[in-house]
Chimera marker file (.cmm) of the C-alpha trace (Angstrom):
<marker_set name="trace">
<marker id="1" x="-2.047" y="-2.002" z="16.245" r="1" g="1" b="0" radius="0.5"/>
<marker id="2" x="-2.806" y="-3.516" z="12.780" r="1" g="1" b="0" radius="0.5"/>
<marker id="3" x="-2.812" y="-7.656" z="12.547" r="1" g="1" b="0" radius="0.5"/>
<marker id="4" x="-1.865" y="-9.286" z="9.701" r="1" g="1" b="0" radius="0.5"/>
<marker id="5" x="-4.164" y="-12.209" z="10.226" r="1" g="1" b="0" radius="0.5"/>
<marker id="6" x="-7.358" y="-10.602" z="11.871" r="1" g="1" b="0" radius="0.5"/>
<marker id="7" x="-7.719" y="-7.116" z="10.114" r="1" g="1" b="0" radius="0.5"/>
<marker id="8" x="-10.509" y="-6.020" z="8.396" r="1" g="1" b="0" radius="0.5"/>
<marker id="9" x="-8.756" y="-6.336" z="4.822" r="1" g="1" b="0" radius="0.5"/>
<marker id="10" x="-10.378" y="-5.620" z="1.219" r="1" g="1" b="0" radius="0.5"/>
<marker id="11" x="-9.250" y="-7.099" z="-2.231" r="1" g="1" b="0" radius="0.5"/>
<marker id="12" x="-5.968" y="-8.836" z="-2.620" r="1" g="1" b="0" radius="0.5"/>
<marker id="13" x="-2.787" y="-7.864" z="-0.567" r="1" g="1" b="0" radius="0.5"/>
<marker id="14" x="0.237" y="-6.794" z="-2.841" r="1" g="1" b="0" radius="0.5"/>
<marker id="15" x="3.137" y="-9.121" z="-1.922" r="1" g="1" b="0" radius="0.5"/>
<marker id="16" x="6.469" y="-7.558" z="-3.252" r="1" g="1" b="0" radius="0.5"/>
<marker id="17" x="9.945" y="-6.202" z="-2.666" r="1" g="1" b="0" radius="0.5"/>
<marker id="18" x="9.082" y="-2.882" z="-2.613" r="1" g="1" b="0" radius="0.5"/>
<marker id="19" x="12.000" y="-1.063" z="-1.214" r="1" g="1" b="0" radius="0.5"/>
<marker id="20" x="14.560" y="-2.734" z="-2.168" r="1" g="1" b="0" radius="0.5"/>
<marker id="21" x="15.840" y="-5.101" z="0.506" r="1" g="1" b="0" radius="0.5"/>
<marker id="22" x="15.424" y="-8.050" z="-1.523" r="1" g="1" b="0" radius="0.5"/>
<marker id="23" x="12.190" y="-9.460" z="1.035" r="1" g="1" b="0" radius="0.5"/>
<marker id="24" x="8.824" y="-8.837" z="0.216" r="1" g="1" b="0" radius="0.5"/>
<marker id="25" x="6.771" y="-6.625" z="1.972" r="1" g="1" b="0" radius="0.5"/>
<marker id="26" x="3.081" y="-7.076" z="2.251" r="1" g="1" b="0" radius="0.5"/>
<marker id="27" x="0.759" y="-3.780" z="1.791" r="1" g="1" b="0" radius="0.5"/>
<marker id="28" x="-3.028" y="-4.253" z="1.545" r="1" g="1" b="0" radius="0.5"/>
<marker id="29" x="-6.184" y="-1.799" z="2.252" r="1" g="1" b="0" radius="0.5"/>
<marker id="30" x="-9.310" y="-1.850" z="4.414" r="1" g="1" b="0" radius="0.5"/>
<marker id="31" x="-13.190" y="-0.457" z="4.254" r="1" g="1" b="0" radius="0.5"/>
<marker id="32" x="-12.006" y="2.210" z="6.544" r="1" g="1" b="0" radius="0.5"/>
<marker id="33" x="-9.716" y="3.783" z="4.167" r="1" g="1" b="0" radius="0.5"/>
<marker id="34" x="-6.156" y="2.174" z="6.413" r="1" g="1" b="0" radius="0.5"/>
<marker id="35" x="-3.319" y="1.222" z="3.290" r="1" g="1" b="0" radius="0.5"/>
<marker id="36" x="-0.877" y="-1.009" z="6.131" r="1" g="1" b="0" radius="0.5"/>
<marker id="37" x="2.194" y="-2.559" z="4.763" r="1" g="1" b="0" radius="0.5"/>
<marker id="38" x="3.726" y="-5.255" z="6.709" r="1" g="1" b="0" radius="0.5"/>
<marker id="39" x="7.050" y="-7.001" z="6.578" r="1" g="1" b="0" radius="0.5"/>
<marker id="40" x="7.263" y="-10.509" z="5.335" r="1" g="1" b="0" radius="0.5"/>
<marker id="41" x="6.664" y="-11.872" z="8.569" r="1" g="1" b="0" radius="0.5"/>
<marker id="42" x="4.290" y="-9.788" z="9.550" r="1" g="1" b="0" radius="0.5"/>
<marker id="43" x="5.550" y="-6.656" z="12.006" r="1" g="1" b="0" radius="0.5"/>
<marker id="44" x="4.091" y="-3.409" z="11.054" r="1" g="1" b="0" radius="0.5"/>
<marker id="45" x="6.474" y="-1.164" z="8.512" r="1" g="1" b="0" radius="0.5"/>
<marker id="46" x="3.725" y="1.596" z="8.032" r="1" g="1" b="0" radius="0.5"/>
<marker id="47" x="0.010" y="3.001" z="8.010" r="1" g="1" b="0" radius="0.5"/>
<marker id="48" x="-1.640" y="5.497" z="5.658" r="1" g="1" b="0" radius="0.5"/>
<marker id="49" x="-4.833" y="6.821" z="6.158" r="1" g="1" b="0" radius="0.5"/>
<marker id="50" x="-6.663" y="7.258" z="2.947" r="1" g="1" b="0" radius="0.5"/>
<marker id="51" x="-9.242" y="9.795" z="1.840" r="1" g="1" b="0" radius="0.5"/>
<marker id="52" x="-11.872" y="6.524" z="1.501" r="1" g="1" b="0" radius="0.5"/>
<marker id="53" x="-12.148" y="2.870" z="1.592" r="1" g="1" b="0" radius="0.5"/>
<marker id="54" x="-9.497" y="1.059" z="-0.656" r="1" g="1" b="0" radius="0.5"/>
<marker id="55" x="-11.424" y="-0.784" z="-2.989" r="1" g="1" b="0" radius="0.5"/>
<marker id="56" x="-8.763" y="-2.748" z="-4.836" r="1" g="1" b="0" radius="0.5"/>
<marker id="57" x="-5.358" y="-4.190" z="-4.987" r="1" g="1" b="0" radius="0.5"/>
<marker id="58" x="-2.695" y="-1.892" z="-4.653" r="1" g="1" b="0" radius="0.5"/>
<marker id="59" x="-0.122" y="-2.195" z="-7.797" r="1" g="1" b="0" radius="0.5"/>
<marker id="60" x="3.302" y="-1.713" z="-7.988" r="1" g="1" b="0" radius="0.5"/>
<marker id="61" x="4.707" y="0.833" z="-10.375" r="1" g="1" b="0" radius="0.5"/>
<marker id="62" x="7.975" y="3.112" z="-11.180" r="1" g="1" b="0" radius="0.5"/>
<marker id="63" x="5.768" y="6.030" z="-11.652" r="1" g="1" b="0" radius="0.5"/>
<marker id="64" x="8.461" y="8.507" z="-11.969" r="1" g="1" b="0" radius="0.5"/>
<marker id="65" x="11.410" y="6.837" z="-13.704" r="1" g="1" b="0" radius="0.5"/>
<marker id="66" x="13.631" y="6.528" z="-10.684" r="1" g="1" b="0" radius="0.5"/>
<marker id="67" x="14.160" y="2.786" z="-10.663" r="1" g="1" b="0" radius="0.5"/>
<marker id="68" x="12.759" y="2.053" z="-7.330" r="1" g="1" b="0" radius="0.5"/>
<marker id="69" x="8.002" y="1.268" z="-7.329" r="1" g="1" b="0" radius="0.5"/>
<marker id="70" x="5.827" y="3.455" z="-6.076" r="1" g="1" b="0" radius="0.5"/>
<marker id="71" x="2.515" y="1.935" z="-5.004" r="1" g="1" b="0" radius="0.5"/>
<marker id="72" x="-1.118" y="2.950" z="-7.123" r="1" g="1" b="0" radius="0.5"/>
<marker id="73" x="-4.007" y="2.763" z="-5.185" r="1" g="1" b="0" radius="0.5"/>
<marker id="74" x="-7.844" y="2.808" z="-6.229" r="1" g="1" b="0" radius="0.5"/>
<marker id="75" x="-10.444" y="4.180" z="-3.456" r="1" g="1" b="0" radius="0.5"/>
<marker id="76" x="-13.445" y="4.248" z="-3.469" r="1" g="1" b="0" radius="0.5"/>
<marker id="77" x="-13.755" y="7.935" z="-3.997" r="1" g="1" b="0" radius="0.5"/>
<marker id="78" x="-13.230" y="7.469" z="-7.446" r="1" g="1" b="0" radius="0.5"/>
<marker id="79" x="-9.423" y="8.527" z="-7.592" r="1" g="1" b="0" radius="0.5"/>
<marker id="80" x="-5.535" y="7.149" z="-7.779" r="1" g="1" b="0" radius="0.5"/>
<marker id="81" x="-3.118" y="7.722" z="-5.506" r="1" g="1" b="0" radius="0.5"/>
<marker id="82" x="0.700" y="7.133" z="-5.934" r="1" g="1" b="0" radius="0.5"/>
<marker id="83" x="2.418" y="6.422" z="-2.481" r="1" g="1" b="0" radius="0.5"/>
<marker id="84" x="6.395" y="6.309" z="-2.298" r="1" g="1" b="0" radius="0.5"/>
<marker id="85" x="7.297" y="2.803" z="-1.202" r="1" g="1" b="0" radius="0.5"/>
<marker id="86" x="9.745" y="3.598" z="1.467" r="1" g="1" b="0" radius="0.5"/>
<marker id="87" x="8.486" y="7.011" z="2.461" r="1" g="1" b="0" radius="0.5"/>
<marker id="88" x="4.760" y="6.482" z="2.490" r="1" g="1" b="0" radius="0.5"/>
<marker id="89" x="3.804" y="9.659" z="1.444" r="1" g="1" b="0" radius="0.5"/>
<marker id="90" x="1.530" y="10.914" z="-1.069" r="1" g="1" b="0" radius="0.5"/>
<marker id="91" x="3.289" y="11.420" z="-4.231" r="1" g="1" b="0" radius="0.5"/>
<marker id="92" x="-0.269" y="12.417" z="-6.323" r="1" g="1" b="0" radius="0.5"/>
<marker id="93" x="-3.941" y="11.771" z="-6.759" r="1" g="1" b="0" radius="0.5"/>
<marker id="94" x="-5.707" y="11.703" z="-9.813" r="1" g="1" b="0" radius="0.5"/>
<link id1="1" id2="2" r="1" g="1" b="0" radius="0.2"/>
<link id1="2" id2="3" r="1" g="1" b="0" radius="0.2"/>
<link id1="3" id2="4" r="1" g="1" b="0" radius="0.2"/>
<link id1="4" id2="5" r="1" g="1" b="0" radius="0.2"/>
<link id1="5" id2="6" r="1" g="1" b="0" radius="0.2"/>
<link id1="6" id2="7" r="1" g="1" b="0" radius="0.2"/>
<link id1="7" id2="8" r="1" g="1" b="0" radius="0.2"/>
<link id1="8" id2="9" r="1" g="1" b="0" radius="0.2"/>
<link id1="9" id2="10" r="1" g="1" b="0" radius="0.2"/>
<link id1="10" id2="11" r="1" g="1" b="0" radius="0.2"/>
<link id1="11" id2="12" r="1" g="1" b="0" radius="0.2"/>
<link id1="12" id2="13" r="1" g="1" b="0" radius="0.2"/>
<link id1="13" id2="14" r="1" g="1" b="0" radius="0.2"/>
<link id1="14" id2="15" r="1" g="1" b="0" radius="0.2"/>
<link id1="15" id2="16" r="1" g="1" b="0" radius="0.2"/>
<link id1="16" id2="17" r="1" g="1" b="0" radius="0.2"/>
<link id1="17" id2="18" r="1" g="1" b="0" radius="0.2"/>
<link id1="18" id2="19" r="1" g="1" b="0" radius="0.2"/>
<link id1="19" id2="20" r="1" g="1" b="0" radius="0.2"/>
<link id1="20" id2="21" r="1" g="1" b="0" radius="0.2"/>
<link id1="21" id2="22" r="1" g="1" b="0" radius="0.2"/>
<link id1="22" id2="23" r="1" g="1" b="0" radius="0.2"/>
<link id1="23" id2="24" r="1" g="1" b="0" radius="0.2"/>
<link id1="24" id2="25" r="1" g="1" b="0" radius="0.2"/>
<link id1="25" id2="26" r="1" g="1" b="0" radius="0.2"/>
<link id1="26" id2="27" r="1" g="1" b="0" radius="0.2"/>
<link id1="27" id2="28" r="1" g="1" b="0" radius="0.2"/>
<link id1="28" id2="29" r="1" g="1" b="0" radius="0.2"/>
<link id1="29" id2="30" r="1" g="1" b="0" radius="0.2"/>
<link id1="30" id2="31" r="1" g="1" b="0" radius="0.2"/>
<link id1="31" id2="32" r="1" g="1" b="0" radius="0.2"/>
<link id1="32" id2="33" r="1" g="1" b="0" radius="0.2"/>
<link id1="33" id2="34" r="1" g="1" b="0" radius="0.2"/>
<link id1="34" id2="35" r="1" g="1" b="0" radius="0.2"/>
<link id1="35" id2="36" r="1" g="1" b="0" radius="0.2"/>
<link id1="36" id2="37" r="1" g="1" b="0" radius="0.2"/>
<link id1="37" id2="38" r="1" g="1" b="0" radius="0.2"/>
<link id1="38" id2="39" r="1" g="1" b="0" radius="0.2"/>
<link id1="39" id2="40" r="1" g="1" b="0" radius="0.2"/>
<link id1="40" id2="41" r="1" g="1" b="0" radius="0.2"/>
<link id1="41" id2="42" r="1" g="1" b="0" radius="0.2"/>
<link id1="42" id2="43" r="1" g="1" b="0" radius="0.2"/>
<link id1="43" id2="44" r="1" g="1" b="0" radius="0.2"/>
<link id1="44" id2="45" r="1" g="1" b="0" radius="0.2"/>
<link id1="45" id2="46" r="1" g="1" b="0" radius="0.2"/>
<link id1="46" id2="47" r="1" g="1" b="0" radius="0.2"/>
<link id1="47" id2="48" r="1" g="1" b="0" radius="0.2"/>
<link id1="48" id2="49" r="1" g="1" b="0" radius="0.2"/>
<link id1="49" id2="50" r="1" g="1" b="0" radius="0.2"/>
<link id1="50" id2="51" r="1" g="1" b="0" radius="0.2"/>
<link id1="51" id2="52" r="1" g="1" b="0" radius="0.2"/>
<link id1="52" id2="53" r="1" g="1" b="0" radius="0.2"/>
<link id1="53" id2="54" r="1" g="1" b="0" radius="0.2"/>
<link id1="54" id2="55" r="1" g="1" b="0" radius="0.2"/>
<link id1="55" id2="56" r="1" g="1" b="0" radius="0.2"/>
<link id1="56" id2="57" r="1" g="1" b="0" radius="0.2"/>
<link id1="57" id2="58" r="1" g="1" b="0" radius="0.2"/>
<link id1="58" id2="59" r="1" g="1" b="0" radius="0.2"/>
<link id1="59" id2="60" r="1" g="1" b="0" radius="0.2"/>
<link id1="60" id2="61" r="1" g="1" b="0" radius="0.2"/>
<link id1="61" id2="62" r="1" g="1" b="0" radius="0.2"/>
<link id1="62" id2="63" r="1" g="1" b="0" radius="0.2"/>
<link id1="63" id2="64" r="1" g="1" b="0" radius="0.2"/>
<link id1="64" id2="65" r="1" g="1" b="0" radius="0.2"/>
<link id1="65" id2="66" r="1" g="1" b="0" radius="0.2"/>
<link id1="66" id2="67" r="1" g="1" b="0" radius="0.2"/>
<link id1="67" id2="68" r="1" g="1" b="0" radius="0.2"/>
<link id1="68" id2="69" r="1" g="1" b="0" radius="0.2"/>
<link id1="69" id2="70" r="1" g="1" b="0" radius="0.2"/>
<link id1="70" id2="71" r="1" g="1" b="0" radius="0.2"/>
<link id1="71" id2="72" r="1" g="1" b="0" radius="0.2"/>
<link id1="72" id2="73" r="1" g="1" b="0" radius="0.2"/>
<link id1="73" id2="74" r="1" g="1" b="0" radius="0.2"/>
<link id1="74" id2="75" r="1" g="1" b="0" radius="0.2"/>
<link id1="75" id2="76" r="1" g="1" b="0" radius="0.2"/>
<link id1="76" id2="77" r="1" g="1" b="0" radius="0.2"/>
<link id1="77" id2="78" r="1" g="1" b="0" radius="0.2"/>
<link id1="78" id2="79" r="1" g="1" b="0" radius="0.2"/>
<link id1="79" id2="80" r="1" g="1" b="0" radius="0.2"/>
<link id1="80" id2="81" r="1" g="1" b="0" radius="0.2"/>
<link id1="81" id2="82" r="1" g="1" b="0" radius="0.2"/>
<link id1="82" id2="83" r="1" g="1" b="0" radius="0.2"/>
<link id1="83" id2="84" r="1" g="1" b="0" radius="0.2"/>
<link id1="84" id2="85" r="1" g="1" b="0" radius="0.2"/>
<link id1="85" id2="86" r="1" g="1" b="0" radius="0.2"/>
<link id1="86" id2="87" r="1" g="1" b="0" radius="0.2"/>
<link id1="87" id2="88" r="1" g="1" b="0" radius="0.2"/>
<link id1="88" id2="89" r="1" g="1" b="0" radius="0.2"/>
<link id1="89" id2="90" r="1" g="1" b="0" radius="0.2"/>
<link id1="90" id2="91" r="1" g="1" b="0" radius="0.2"/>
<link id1="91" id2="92" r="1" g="1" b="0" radius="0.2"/>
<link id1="92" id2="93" r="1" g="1" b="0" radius="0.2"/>
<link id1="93" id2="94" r="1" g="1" b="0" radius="0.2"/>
</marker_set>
């Protein structure tokens, strides 16, 4: 299980309301490719395994228009990946 205070985290953490609720959620990535967003206080809300290491902040962004952020992710494969917020899942790669 992922910790907040003792993972192996790269770049800045992206602290925002991302789904919604009105609390911020905390997503950040690691070397070995992990994108883990946490609840304000900490408890795990969800893990992605990415293709490679993330190798910079992850950004907040209504990608496709529907009022609600997606989250943009560098790795260090050279690509972008848009995750849904809520959902997790990969929404593209470029």
């Amino acid at each position: 299980m992922p910790d907040l205070a003792t993972g192996n985290y790269c770049g800045r953490p992206l602290v925002a309301d991302i789904d919604g609720d009105g609390r911020a959620e905390i997503v950040v990535g690691d070397d070995d490719g992990w994108l883990t967003c946490f609840e304000g206080r900490g408890s795990l809300r969800w893990r992605v395994k990415m293709p490679d290491a993330v190798d910079a902040m992850p950004c907040p962004y209504d990608v496709n228009g529907d009022g609600a952020p997606e989250i943009v992710v560098s790795c260090a494969n050279d690509r972008l990946y848009c995750l849904r917020a809520t959902a997790h899942c990969c929404g593209w790669r470029r």
